[in-house]
C-alpha positions in Angstrom: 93.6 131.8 73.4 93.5 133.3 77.1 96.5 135.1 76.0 95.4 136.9 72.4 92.2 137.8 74.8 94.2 139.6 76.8 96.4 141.1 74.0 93.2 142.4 72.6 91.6 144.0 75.1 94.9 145.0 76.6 95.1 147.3 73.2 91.5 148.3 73.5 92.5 149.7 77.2 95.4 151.4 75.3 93.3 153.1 73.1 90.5 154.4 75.3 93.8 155.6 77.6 95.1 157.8 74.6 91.3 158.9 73.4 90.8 159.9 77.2 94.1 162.1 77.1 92.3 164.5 74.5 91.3 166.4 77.8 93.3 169.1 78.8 96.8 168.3 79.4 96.5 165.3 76.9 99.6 165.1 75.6 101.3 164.4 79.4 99.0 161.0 79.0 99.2 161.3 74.9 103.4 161.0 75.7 103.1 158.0 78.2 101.0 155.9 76.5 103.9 156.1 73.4 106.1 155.0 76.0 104.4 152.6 77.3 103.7 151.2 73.6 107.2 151.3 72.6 108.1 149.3 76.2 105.3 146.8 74.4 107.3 146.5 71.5 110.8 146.2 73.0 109.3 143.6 75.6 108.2 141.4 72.1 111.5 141.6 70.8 113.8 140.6 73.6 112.3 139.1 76.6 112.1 135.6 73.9 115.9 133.9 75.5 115.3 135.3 79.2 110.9 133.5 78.6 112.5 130.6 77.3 114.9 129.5 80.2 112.7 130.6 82.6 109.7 128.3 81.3 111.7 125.5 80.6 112.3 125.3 84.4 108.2 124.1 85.0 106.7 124.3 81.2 106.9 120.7 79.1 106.6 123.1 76.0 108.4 126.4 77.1 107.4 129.5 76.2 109.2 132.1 74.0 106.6 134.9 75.3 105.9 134.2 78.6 107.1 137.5 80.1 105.3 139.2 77.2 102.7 138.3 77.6 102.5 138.7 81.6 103.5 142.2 80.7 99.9 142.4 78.7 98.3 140.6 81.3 99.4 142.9 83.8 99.0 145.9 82.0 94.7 145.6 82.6 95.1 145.4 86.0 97.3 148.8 86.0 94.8 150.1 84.1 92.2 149.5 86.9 94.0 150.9 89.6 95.2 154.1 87.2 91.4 154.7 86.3 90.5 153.9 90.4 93.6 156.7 91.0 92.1 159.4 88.9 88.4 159.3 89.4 89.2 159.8 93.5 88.8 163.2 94.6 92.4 165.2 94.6 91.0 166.7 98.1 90.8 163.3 99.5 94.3 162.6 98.2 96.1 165.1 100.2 93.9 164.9 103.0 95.1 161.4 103.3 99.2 162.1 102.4 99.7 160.8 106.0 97.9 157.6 105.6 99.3 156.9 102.4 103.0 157.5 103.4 102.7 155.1 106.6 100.9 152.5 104.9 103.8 152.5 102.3 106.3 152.8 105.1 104.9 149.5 107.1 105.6 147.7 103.6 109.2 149.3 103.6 110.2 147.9 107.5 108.1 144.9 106.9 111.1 143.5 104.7 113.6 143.4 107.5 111.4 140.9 109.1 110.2 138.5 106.3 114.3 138.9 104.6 117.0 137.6 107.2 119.9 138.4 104.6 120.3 141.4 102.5 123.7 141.2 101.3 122.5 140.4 98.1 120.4 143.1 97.7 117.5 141.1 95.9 114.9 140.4 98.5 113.2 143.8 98.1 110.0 142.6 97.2 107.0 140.8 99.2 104.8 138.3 97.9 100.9 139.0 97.7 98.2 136.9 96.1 100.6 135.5 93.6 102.0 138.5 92.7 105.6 139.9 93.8 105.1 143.5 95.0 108.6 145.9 95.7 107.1 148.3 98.4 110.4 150.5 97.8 109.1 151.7 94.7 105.8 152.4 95.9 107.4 154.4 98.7 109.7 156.7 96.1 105.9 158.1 95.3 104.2 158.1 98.9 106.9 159.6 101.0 106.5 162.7 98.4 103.3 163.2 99.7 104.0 163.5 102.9 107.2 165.4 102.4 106.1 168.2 100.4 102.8 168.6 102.9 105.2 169.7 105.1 107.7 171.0 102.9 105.1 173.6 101.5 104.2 174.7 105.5 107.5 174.8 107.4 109.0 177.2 104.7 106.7 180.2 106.0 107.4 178.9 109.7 111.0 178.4 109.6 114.0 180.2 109.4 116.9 178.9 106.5 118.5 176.5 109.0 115.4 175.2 110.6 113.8 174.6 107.5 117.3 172.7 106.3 117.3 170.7 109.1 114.1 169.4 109.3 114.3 168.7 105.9 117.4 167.3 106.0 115.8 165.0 109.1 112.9 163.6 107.2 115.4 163.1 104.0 117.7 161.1 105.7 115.7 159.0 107.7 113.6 157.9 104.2 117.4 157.5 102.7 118.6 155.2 105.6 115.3 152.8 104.8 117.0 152.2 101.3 120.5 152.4 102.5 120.3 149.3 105.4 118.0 146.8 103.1 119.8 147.6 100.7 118.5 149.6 98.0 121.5 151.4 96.4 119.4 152.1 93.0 116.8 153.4 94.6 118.7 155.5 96.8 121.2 157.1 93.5 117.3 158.2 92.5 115.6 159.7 95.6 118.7 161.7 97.2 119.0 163.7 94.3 115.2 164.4 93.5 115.2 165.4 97.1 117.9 168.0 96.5 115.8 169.1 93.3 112.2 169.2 95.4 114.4 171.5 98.3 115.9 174.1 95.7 112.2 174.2 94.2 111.0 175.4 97.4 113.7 177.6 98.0 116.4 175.8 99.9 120.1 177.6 99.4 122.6 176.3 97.1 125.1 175.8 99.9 122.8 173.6 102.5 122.4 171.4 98.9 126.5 171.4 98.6 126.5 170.5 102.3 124.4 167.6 101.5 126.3 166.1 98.6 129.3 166.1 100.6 127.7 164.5 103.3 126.4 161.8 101.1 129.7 161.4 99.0 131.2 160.6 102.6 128.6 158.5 103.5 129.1 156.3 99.9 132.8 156.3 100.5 131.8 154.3 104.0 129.1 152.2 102.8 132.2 150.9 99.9 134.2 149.9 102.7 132.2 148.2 104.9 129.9 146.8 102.6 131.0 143.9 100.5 128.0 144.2 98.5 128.7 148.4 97.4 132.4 147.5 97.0 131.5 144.7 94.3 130.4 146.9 92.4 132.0 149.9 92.5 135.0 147.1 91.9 133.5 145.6 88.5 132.7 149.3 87.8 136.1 150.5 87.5 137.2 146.9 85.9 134.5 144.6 84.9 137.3 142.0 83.8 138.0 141.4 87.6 134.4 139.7 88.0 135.4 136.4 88.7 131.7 134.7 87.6 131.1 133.7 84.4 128.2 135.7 84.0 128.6 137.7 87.1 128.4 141.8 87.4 131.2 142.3 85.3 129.8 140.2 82.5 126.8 142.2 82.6 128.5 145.4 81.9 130.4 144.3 79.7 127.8 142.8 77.3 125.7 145.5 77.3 128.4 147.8 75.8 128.9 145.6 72.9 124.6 145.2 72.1 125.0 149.2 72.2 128.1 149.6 70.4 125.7 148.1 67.6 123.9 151.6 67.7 124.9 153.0 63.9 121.5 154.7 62.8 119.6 152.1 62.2 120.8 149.0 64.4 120.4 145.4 62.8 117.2 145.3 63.0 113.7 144.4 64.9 113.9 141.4 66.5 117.0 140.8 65.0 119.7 141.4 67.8 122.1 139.0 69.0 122.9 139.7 72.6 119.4 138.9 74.0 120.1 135.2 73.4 122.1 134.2 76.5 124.5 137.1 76.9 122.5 140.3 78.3 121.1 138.8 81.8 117.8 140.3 82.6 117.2 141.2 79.0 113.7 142.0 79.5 114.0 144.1 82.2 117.2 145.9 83.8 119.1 145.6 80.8 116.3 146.2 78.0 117.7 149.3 77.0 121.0 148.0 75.8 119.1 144.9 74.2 116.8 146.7 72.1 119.6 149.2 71.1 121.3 146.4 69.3 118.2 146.6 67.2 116.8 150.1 66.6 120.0 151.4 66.8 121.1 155.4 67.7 117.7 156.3 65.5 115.6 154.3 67.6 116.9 155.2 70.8 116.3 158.6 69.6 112.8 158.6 69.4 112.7 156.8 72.8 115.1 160.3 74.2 112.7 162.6 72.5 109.3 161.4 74.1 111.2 161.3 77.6 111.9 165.0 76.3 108.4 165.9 75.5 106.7 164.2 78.3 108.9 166.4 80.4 108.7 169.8 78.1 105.0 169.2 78.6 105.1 168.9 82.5 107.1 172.1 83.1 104.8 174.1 80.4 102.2 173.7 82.7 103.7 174.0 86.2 104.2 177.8 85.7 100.2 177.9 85.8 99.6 176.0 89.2 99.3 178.0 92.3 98.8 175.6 94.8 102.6 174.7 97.1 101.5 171.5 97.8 100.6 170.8 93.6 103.7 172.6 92.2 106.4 170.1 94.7 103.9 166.7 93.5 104.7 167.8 90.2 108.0 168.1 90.6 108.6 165.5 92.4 106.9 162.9 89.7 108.5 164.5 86.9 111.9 164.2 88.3 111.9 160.8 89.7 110.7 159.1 86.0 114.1 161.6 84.4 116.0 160.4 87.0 115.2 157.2 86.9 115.8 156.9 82.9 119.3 158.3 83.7 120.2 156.3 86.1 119.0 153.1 83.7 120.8 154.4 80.7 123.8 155.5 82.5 124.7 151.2 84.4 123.5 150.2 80.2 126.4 152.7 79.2 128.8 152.0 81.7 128.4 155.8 83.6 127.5 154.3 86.8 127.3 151.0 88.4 125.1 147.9 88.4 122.2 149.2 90.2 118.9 147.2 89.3 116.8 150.2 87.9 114.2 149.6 85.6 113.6 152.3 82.8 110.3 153.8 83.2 107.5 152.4 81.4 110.1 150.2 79.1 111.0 147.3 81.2 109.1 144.1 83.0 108.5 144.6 86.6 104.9 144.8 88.4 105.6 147.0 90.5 108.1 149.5 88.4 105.4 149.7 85.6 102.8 150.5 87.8 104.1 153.8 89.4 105.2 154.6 86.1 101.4 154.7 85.3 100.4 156.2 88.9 102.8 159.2 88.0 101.4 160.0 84.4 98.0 159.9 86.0 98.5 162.1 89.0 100.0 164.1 86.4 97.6 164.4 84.4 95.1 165.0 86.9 96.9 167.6 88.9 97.1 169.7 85.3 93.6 169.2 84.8 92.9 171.2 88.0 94.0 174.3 86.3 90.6 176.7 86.0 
């Protein structure tokens, strides 16, 4: 009963959200809200194996629905804090950009001391009130704030190399955060939206070519000294060398076959096959491929075009803000939810390896599906301050 409570005002939330977009820039909301509906509807469908064996562990009746339904539960409590995020003064917000980037930093270095052993690369999260919170994705959004404050004021200060250097100072010492705990995911997603938020303010092509190389190097090391990169880069190149059962390899591997069940159409809703048992993490790193087996190269389609649209709508009104410090926000959002979906798609797909990425607004995670709603709100907001 708790739970269809939930569902239903969950939905009513929903649908204040998209009658509140109808202010200017509605459709940036308008777009996210479809996404975050469709992540409702892929979340039904194949989170039922993965709520099952999970529930079994402490439920005498498991529960086919259980991350469902946290996903609903959750979502009113997003919707709090995205309602808290907009009604605040956008002065205040940049005022505090300092404040809200060291806050989110303490979080970050606070995991080297509650985590002994990151070789694994899964204790990235901290545990608050019941709830497990992953302070790197929470950074991704608050070190922007901080970096393009200063981005926007050392460009008229600075010559080329000065400006590429300090830039390239700030960058890296963020990077090095995600590269010791580790983070590699997180890492593949803010080095390049960097690079992006640099040539928006004018940083040369060559300074960006200097900094690939650089970081191609520094991959190459991280593969031979870490065990945990070399994995899988390993399974990458040849997933049949995973000696697990249902190891990295496995993973890969499966997920090819739920999308090579594309066609047009797929087999069906709620009628896949790979979701039971054989996609780990259906519900949540893997959801993509799981749901493809079921709305097929149609469905996935209409997923691609509101990504599309949400980012068509973005640019359309970027050419209209004057502000520095607005324009690099902006960009920054906007590419790290693209990015982000790329990265996602491309480990379902087999273009890049295992990384642990979420796709925005699509798959379970507290944290994930919380900046996803943070962006679209600053968004939104930042449009709205267009006289």
């Amino acid at each position: 009963m708790v739970s269809i409570i939930l569902l239903v005002l969950s939905l009513i939330i929903l649908i204040w959200m998209v009658a509140w977009s109808l202010l200017r820039g509605w459709r940036i909301l308008f777009f996210g809200c479809l996404l975050l509906l469709f992540g409702i509807g892929a979340m039904f469908s194949v989170s039922i194996h993965e709520s099952f064996e999970y529930t079994r562990k402490f439920l005498d009746a498991p529960s086919n629905y259980f991350y469902f339904f946290e996903h609903i539960e959750k979502f009113i409590l997003w919707a709090i804090v995205c309602l808290i995020a907009y009604v605040t003064p956008w002065a205040w917000v940049k005022k505090s950009s300092f404040l809200l980037f060291a806050g989110s930093l303490i979080l970050m270095l606070a995991l080297f001391f509650i985590w002994d052993d990151f070789n694994k690369g899964a204790n990235l999260w901290i545990r608050i009130a019941g709830n497990t919170i992953q302070p790197g994705e929470f950074f991704k959004v608050w070190m922007v704030f901080f970096l393009v404050s200063r981005l926007s004021r050392k460009k008229r200060v600075f010559d080329e190399l000065q400006y590429y250097l300090w830039f390239a100072m700030i960058a890296w010492l963020c990077a090095w955060i995600y590269f010791f705990l580790p983070d590699y995911g997180s890492l593949l997603i803010i080095g390049p939206v960097a690079l992006i938020l640099f040539r928006f303010y004018g940083g040369k092509r060559y300074y960006i070519l200097t900094t690939l190389v650089l970081g191609f190097f520094v991959v190459v090391l991280a593969s031979a000294k870490s065990t945990y990169v070399n994995e899988r880069i390993g399974y990458f190149l040849d997933p049949s060398s995973d000696p697990s059962s249902r190891g990295i390899g496995w993973q890969t591997t499966q997920s090819l076959v739920a999308v090579g069940w594309w066609w047009i159409i797929g087999k069906g809703y709620g009628k896949g096959l790979q979701k039971f048992w054989y996609i780990p993490e259906a519900q949540s790193d893997f959801i993509f491929a799981a749901f493809s087996e079921e709305i097929g190269f149609l469905g996935n389609s209409i997923l691609l075009t509101l990504y599309f649209l949400l980012a068509r709508n973005v640019l359309k009104w970027l050419k209209w803000l004057r502000d520095p410090f607005d324009r690099g926000i902006v960009v920054w959002l906007l590419s790290l939810i693209i990015m982000q979906m790329f990265v996602n798609i491309g480990v379902n797909i087999k273009l890049l390896p295992l990384t642990w990425v979420t796709l925005p607004f699509i798959s379970h995670g507290w944290s994930a599906l919380m900046v996803n709603m943070l962006e679209i709100v600053l968004l939104h907001k930042i449009v709205n301050k267009i006289p």
